[in-house]
C-alpha positions, 0 to 999 in steps of 0.5 A: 315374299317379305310382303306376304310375310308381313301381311301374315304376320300383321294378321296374325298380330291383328286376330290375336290382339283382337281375341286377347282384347275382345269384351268377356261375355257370358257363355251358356254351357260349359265354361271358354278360357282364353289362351294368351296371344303366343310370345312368337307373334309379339316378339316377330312384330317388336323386332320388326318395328326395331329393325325398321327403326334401326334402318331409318336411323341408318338412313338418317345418318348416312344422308347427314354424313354423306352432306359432311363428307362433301364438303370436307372433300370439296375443301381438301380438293381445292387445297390438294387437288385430289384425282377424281378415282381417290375422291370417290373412294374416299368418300365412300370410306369416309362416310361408311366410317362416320357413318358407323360412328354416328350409328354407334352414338360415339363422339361425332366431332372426336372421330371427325378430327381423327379422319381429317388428319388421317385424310391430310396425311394420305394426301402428304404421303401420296406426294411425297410417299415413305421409303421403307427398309426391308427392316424399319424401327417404329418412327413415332416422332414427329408424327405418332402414325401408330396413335393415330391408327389405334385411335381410328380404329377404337371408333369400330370396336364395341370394347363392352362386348368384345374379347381377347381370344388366344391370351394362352399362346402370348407365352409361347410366341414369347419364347419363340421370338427369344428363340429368334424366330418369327411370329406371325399373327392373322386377325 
């Protein structure tokens, strides 16, 4: 179907660059204009050619990313001696991620860095895992697990375009926790 609609689109595209380009000649009788090839057709046929470049990128990335996270995984199996169900999740994760990173055109080696220590500490953690009170005060020291979650996740967020939304309710959620009520909040 998407072939089909392709071959329509790229005749269309043909007819019309072919009537908009074709020599003027001399008409006896009254006088032929021209209409100007619909905008549609040119902007179909740009998002086209923009879509399949975005998906050769995409796949660029993805096999280069894919090549990295290999060999960081290898070098953490060898020190770690990682179950094979996690290395396969991991790396499915750790190349979606980069992936998105590289796409993104954001610093390769920054998030990179982020994502081996992040993968160091599950890997500390899942031998020796954390013991949480049913009440826990954030532990920032002598690791900043907090800096690093918002530093890993400042990777996926496009800051240009996106929004806070419910900045009016801050106030009262105030008012409700002084109360010493609870507040839960859903993303």
């Amino acid at each position: 179907m998407q072939a089909r609609m392709l071959g329509c689109a790229a005749a269309a595209f043909l007819a019309t660059a072919a009537a908009v380009h074709a020599p003027i000649r001399p008409v006896r009788g009254p006088a032929v204009s021209r209409a100007a090839a619909p905008a549609m057709v040119f902007d179909q046929l740009k998002k086209m050619v923009d879509d399949s470049a975005k998906g050769v990128k995409e796949a660029a990335a993805a096999a280069v990313v894919e090549k990295k996270v290999a060999e960081k995984l290898a070098k953490a199996q060898e020190k770690y001696n990682i179950p094979e169900k996690y290395t396969n999740l991991m790396t499915s994760f750790f190349t979606s991620y980069m992936t998105e990173i590289y796409i993104n055109d954001r610093d390769m080696d920054k998030y990179e860095s982020i994502l081996t220590v992040l993968m160091k500490k599950v890997l500390e953690t899942a031998k020796e895992p954390h013991v949480f009170e049913p009440f826990h005060e954030a532990i920032r020291e002598p690791f900043d697990y907090y800096k690093m979650g918002c530093d890993f996740a400042e990777g996926m967020v496009d800051l240009e375009s996106s929004v806070i939304e419910g900045a009016e309710q801050i106030e009262k959620m105030r008012k409700q926790i002084a109360a010493g009520d609870n507040v839960v909040l859903f993303a």
